[in-house]
PLY file of the C-alpha trace (Angstrom):
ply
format ascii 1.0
element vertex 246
property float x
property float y
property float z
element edge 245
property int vertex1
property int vertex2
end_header
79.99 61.42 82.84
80.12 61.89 86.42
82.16 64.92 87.54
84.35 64.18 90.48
84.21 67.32 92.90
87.26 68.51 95.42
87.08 67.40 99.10
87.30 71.39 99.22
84.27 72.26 97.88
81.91 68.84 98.92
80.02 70.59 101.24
79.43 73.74 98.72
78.26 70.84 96.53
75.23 70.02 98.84
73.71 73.81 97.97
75.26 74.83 95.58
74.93 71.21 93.35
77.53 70.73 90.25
75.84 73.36 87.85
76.49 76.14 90.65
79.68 75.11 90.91
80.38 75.01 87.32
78.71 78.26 86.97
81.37 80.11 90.37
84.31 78.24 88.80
84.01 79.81 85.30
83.45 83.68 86.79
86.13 86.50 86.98
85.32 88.84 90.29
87.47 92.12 90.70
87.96 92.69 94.43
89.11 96.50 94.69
90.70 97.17 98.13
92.59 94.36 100.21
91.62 95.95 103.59
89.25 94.88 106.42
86.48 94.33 104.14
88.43 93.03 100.90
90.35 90.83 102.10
87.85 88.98 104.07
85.66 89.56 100.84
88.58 87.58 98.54
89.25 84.97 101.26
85.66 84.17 101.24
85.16 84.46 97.29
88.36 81.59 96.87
86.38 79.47 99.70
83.42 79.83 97.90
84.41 77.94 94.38
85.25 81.45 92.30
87.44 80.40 89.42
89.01 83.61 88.41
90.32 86.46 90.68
91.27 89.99 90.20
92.91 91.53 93.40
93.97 95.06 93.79
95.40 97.19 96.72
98.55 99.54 96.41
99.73 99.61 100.44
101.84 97.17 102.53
100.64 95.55 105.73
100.89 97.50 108.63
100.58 96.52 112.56
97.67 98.01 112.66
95.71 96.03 110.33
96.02 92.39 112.50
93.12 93.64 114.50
90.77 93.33 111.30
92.43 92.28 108.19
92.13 88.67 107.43
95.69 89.06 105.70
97.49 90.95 108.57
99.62 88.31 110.66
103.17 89.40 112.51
104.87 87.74 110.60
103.50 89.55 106.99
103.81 93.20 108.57
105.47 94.66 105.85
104.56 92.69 103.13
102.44 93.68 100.03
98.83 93.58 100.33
97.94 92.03 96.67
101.02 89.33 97.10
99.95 88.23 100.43
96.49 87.45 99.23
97.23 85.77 96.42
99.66 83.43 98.52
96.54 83.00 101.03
94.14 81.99 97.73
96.09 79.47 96.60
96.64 77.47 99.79
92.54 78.06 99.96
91.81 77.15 96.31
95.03 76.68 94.19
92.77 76.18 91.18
91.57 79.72 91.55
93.67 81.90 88.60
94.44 85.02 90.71
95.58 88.18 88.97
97.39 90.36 91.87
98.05 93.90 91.05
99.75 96.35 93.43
98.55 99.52 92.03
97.31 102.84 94.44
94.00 103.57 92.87
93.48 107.21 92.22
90.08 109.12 90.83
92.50 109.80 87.56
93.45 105.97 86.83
90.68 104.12 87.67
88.93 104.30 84.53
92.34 103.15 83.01
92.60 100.45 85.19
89.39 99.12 85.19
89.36 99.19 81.03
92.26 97.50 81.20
91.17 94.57 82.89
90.07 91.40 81.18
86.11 90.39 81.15
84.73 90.43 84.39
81.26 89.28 86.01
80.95 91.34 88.40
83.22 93.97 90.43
83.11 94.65 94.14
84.25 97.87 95.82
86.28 97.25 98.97
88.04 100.77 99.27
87.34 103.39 102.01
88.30 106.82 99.58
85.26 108.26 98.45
86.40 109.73 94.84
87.48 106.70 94.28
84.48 105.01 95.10
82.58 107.28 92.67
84.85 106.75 90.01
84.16 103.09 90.23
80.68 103.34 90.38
80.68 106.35 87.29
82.50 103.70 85.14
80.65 100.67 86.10
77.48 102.51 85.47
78.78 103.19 82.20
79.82 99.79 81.24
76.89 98.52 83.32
79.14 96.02 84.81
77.65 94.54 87.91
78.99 96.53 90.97
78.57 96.20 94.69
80.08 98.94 96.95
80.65 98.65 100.92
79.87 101.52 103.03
82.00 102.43 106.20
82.33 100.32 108.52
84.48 102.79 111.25
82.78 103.73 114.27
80.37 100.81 114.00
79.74 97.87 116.83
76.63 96.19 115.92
76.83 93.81 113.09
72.62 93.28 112.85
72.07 96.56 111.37
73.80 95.62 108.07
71.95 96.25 105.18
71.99 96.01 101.49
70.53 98.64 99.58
70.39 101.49 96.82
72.42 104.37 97.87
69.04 106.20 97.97
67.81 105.04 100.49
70.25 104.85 103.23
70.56 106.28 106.66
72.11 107.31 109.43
76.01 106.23 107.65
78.22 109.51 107.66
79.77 107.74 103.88
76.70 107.11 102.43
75.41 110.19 102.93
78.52 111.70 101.28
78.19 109.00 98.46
74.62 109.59 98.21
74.59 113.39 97.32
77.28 112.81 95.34
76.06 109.75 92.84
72.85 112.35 92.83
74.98 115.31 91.53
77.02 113.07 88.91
73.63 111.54 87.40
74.76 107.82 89.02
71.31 106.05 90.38
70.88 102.61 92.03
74.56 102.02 92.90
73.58 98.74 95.10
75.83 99.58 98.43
75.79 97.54 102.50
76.27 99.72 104.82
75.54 100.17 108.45
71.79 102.22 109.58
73.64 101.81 113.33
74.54 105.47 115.08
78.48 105.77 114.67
79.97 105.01 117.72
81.23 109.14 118.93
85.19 108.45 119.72
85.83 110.77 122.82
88.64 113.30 123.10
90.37 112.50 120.16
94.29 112.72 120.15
94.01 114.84 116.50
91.80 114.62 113.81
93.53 111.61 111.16
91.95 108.50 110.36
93.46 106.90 112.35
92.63 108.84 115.44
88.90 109.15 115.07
87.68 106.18 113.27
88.16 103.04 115.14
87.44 99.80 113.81
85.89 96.51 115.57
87.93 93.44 114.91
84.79 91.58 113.14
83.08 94.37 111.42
85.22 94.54 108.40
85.53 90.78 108.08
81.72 90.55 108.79
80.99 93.14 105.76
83.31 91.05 103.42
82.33 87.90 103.67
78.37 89.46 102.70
79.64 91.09 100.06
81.28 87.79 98.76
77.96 85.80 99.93
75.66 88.11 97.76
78.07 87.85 94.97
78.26 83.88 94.95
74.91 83.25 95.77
74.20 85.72 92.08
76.64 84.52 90.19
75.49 80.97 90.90
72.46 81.61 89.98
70.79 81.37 93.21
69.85 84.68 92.97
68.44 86.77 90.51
69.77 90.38 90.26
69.35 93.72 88.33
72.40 95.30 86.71
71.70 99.14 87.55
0 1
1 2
2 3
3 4
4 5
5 6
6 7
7 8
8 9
9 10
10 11
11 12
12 13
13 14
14 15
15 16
16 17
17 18
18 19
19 20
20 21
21 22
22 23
23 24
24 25
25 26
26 27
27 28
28 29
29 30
30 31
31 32
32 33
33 34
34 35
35 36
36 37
37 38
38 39
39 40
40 41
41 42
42 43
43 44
44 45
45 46
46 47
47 48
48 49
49 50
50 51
51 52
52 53
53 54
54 55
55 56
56 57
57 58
58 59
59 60
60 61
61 62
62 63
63 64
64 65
65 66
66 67
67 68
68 69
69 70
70 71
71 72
72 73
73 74
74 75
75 76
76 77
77 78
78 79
79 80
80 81
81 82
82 83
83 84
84 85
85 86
86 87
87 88
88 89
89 90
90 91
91 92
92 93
93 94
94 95
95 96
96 97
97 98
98 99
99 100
100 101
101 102
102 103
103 104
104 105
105 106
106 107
107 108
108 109
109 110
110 111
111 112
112 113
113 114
114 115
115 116
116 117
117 118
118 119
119 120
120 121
121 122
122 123
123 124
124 125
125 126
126 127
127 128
128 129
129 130
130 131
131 132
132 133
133 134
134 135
135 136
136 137
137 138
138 139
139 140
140 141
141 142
142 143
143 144
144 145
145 146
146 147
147 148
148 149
149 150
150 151
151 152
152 153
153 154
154 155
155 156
156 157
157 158
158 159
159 160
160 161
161 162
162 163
163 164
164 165
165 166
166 167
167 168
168 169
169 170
170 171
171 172
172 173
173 174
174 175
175 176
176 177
177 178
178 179
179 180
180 181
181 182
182 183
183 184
184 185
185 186
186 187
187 188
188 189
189 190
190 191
191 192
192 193
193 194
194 195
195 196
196 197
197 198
198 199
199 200
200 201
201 202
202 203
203 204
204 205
205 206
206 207
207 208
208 209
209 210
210 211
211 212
212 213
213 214
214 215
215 216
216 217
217 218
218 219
219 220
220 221
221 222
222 223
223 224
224 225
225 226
226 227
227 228
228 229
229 230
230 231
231 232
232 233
233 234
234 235
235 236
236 237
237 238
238 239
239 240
240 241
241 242
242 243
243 244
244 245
């Protein structure tokens, strides 16, 4: 019987042929972190024929996010993260299922969380806290669920020196260098990360020493890192791409 495919996703039908899409529109994806990087990563993951989102991000949308944060607009300043997104996936794809949860993720509830959550294919890390980050990858190890972690992208201008690779063997990122001696001290090897080999970007005379006043952010670096993450995630999970777990 011939399958009749959505205007929406015709042209992902040319690559990605009906099997493909079969195979993106039955997978659950966990998107951790609705920031620059997540929420370009779950805008691109709807786009891209994924049948089954899980969303999570505890914070509200600040006016400082619209310079990088595909979800940040005037008009949703204010507004939850996770309900925002899920509002923006199902003009994109409103036969994605989307399961929104505001929730702060800490080092002490992620396992909790993450057990918690229904069978998923594969989980992406999106958030910028580094026990968090190894809390993730701990537990996905663990569970060997399939895991893909961005790197920082503050302090970064040149999108070409993007990489994906084993924590191992990274350079010159001040976060993976962190996360690297760490994952080696916990016992956690081959946590697949993309990151950035560039030389941070050295803000001058800084007004303090906060986040916010030391690590700037280009408007397409975030969005840039997301929409790999999503495009190594689709291109797997539609089997376009084969792929170790751990």
């Amino acid at each position: 019987m011939e399958v009749t495919i959505p205007a929406r996703l015709s042209r992902l039908s040319l690559l990605l042929k009906e099997e493909g899409l079969s195979r993106l529109a039955q997978s659950r994806v966990v998107v951790l972190g609705l920031g620059g990087v997540g929420s370009a990563c779950a805008e691109a993951l709807a786009r891209g024929g994924v049948g089954h989102l899980i969303i999570i991000d505890g914070d509200t949308i600040e006016e400082s996010n619209i310079n990088r944060q595909a979800l940040a607009f005037s008009s949703t300043v204010g507004r939850v993260k996770a309900d925002v997104m899920k509002a923006m996936i199902a003009e994109i794809n409103p036969d994605c299922q989307v399961d929104a949860r505001q929730i702060f993720l800490t080092k002490d509830n992620i396992e909790e969380i993450l057990t918690d959550l229904p069978k998923v294919d594969y989980v992406i890390d999106c958030i910028d806290t580094i026990s968090q980050k190894l809390e993730i990858a701990a537990f996905c190890q663990k569970e060997q669920l399939p895991l893909l972690s961005s790197m920082g992208a503050a302090n970064k201008l040149d999108p070409s020196y993007l990489n994906f690779s084993k924590i191992e063997k990274t350079s010159y990122c001040p976060l993976s260098k962190i996360i690297r001696l760490e994952c080696r001290r916990r016992g956690i090897k081959n946590l697949e990360v993309l990151y950035s080999n560039e030389q941070p970007f050295k803000v001058e005379n800084p007004t303090g020493n906060t986040k916010s006043q030391t690590l700037g952010s280009m408007s397409y670096m975030p969005p840039i890192m997301g929409m790999m993450l999503a495009g190594k995630v689709i291109r797997r999970l539609a089997g376009m791409e084969e792929y170790r777990i751990w």
